[in-house]
C-alpha positions in Angstrom: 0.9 5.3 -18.0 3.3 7.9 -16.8 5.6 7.2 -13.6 4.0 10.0 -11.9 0.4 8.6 -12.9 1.5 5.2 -11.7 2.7 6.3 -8.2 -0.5 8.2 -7.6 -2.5 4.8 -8.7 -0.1 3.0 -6.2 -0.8 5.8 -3.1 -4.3 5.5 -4.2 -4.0 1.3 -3.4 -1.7 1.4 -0.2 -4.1 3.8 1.0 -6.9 1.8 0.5 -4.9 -1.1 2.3 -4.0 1.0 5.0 -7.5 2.0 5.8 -8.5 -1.6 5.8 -5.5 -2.1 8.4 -6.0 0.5 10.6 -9.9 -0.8 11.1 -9.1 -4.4 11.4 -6.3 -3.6 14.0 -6.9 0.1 15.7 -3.3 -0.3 17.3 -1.3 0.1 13.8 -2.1 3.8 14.3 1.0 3.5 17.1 3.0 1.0 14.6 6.2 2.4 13.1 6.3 2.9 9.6 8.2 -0.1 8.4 5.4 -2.7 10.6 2.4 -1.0 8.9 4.3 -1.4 5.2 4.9 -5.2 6.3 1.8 -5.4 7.7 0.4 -4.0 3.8 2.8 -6.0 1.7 1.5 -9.1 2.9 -2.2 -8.0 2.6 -1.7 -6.9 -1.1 0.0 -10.3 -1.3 -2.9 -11.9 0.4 -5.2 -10.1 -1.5 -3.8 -9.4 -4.8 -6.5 -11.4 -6.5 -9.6 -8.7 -5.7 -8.0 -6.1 -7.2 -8.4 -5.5 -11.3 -5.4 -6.6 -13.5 -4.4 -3.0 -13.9 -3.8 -2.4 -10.2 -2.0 -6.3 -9.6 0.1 -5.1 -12.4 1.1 -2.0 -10.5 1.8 -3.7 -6.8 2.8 -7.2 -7.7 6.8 -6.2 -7.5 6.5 -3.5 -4.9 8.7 -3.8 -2.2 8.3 -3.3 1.9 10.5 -0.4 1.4 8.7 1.0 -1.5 5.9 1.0 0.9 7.4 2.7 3.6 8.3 5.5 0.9 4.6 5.9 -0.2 3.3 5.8 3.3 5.7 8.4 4.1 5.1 10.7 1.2 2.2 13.1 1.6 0.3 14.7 -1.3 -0.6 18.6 -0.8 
């Protein structure tokens, strides 16, 4: 898998996760950048288990920070 392949694949998870936030607790929407990452890392550590071994391969080492970055990244 390419890098840029395997950061789309990671967008396409944290946004997934994000969703899943955002419905669960409407007031993230307000959160800054850095709580909502938190609030994801620990969900994907949480939750690591549902996803295929392909996609636990991809988060398993991801970082708050790495997080933040994606979140803040916006595809075109």
């Amino acid at each position: 898998m390419t890098k840029e392949h395997a950061a789309l694949e990671k967008r396409k998870i944290i946004d997934k996760f994000l969703m899943k936030l955002t419905k669960e607790d409407p007031q993230m929407y307000y959160a800054s950048t850095y709580e909502v990452a938190r609030s994801i890392h620990t969900m994907i550590k949480e939750h690591t288990n549902r996803l295929s071994v392909d996609d636990q391969a991809l988060v398993r080492h991801m970082s708050v920070e790495e997080i933040q970055g994606l979140l803040g990244f916006h595809l075109k």
